[in-house]
C-alpha positions as CSV (number, residue, x, y, z in Angstrom):
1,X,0.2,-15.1,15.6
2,X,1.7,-16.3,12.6
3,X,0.8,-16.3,9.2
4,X,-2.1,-14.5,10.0
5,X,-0.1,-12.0,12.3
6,X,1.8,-11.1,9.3
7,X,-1.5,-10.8,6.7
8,X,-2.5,-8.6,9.7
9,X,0.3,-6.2,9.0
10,X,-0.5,-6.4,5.2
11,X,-4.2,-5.1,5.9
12,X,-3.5,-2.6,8.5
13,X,-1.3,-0.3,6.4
14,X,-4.1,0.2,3.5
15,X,-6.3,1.5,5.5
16,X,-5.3,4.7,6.1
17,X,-5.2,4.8,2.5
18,X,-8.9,3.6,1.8
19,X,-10.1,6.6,4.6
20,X,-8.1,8.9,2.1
21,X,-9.4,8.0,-0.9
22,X,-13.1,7.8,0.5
23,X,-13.1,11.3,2.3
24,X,-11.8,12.7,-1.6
25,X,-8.1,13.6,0.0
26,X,-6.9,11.1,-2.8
27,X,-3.6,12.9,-4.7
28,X,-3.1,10.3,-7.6
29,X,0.4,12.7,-8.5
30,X,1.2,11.9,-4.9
31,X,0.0,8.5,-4.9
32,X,2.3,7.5,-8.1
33,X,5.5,9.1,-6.1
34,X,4.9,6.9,-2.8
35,X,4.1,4.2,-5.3
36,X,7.2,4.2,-7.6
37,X,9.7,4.5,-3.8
38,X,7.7,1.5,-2.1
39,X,8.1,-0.2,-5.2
40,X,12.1,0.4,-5.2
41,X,12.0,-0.5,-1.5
42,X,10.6,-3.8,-1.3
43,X,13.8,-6.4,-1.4
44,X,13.6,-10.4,0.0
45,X,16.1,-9.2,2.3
46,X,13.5,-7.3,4.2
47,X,11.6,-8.9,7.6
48,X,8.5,-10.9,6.6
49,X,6.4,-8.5,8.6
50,X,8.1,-5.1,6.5
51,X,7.9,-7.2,3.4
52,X,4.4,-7.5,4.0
53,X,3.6,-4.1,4.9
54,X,5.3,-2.5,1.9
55,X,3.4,-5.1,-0.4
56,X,0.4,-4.0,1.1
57,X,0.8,-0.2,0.4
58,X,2.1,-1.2,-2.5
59,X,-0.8,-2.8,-3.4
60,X,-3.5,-0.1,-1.8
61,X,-2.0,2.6,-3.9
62,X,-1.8,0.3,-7.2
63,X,-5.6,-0.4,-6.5
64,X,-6.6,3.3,-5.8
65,X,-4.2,4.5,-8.6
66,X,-5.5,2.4,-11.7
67,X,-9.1,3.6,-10.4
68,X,-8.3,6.7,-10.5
69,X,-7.2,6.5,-13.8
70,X,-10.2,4.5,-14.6
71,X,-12.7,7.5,-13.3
C-alpha cells in the first residue's frame, strides 16, 4: 500500500506500451499525439494515483519516442 501502491500504478501503465514497441506495433506519429494530450492532461489537481499513471505514460512514450527518433 502506499507509496509503493502508487509507483505500482506508475509501472503498470507502460507496459502495454513496452509489449508494443517490442512486437514492432510501435506508431511514433501516433505515439507523439497520445504524447502531446497526456502531456496537456497532467494537472496537481489530479489524484496521486492518476497523477502517477499519466506520468508514467507520459514517460513510456517520451522513452520509446526519443528512441525512435534515435534509430
Amino acid at each position: 500500500g502506499g507509496l509503493a501502491l502508487l509507483t505500482w500504478h506508475h509501472f503498470k501503465v507502460k507496459l502495454p506500451y513496452y509489449k508494443r514497441a517490442a512486437a514492432g506495433r510501435f506508431d511514433v506519429e501516433k505515439a507523439k499525439k497520445e504524447f502531446e494530450e497526456t502531456y496537456k492532461k497532467i494537472s496537481t489537481s489530479m489524484s496521486q494515483t492518476e497523477f502517477q499513471r499519466e506520468v508514467g505514460r507520459l514517460e513510456v512514450l517520451g522513452e520509446l519516442i526519443i528512441r525512435e527518433q534515435k534509430g
